[in-house]
C-alpha positions as CSV (number, residue, x, y, z in Angstrom):
1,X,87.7,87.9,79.2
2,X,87.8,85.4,76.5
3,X,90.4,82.3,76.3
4,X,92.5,84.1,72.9
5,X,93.0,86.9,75.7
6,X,93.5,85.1,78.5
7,X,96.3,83.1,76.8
8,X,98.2,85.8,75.2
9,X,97.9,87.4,78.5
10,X,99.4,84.1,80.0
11,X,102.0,84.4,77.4
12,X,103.2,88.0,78.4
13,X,103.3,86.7,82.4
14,X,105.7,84.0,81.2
15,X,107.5,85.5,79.2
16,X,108.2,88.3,81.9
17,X,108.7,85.9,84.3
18,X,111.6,83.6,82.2
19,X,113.3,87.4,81.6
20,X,113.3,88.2,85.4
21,X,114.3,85.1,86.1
22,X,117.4,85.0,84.2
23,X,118.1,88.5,85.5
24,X,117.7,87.5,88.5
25,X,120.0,84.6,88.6
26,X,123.1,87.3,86.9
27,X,122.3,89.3,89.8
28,X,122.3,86.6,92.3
29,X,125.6,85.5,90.7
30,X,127.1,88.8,91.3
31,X,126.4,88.8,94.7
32,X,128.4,85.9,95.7
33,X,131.3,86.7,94.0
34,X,133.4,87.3,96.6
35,X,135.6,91.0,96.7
36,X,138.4,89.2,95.1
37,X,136.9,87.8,92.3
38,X,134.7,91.0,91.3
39,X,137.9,93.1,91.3
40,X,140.0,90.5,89.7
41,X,143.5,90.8,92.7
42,X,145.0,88.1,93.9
43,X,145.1,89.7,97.0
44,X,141.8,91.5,98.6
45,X,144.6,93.5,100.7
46,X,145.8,95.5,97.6
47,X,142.0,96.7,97.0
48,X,141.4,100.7,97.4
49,X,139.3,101.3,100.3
50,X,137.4,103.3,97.5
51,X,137.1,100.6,95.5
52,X,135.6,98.5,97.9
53,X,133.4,101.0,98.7
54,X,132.3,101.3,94.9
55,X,131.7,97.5,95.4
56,X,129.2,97.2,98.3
57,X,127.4,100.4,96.9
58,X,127.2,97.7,93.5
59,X,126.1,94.8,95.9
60,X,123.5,96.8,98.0
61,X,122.4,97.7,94.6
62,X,122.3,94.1,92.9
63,X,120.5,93.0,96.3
64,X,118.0,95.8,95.6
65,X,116.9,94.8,92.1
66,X,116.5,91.0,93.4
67,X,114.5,91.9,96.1
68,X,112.5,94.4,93.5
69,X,112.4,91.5,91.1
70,X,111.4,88.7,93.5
71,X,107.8,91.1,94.3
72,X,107.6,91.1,90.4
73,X,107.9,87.8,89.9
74,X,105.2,87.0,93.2
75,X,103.0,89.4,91.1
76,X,103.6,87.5,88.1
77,X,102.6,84.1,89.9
78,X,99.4,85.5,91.4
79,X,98.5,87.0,88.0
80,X,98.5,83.3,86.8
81,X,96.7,81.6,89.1
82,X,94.1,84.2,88.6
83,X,94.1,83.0,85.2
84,X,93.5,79.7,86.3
85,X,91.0,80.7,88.4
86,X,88.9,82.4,85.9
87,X,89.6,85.9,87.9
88,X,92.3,87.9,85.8
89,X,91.8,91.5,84.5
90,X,89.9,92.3,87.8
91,X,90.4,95.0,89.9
92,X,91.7,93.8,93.7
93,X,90.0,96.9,95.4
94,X,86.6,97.8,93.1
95,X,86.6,94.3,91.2
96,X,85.8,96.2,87.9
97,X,87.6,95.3,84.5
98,X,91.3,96.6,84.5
99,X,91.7,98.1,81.0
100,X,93.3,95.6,78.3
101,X,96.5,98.1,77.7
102,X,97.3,98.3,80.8
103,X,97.6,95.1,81.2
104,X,99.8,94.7,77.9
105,X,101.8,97.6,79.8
106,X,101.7,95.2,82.7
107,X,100.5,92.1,83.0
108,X,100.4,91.3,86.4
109,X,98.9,94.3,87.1
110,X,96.4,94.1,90.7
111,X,94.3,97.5,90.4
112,X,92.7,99.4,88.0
113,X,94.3,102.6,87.1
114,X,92.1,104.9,89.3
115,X,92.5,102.6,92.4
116,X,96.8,102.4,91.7
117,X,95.8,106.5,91.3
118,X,94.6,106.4,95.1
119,X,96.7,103.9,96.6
120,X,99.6,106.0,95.1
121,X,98.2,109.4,96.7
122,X,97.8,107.7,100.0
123,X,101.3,106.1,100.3
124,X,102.7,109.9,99.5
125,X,100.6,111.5,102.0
């Protein structure tokens, strides 16, 4: 892959990376407010026991996303060294050429569409 590539590709990685990041850090933010200051009471005792509920369902889900967002953003890191390394755009299993659009579709892609195809089949099975 040629350096114009390479850099815009490097430019899509950090770009995704800042956006996660700051999504990240709302989510994070979220997760340490304490039940008090999510629901707005002066008093946690006057909370529903269905509103709390509704709460930790919101948390588990916040903590779900950061966990999703922290593999992304390991992705996104690896994707940059192998920039550095002269190594991006290659296929992790057969080492062939991943195709350009998927990488616009995702740049920190590790696998070529027909070895994501397998791997996918193999986790279903």
């Amino acid at each position: 892959m040629d350096k114009k590539k390479l850099n815009k590709f490097r430019e899509l990685l950090l770009k995704e990376k800042e956006k996660l990041l700051k999504g990240k850090a709302h989510i994070e933010e979220i997760l340490k407010k304490s039940s008090k200051e999510a629901t707005g009471e002066l008093s946690s005792y006057r909370t529903h026991l269905a509103d709390l509920g509704s709460e930790t369902y919101q948390k588990e889900i916040a903590a779900y996303l950061t966990t999703q967002e922290t593999q992304i953003l390991m992705k996104i890191d690896k994707a940059l060294r192998k920039i550095e390394e002269g190594i991006y755009g290659k296929c992790e299993k057969c080492n062939k050429d991943i195709d350009e659009k998927r990488l616009e579709a995702i740049p920190y892609a590790e696998f070529c569409i027909d070895c994501q195809k397998a791997l996918e089949n193999r986790q279903r099975k």
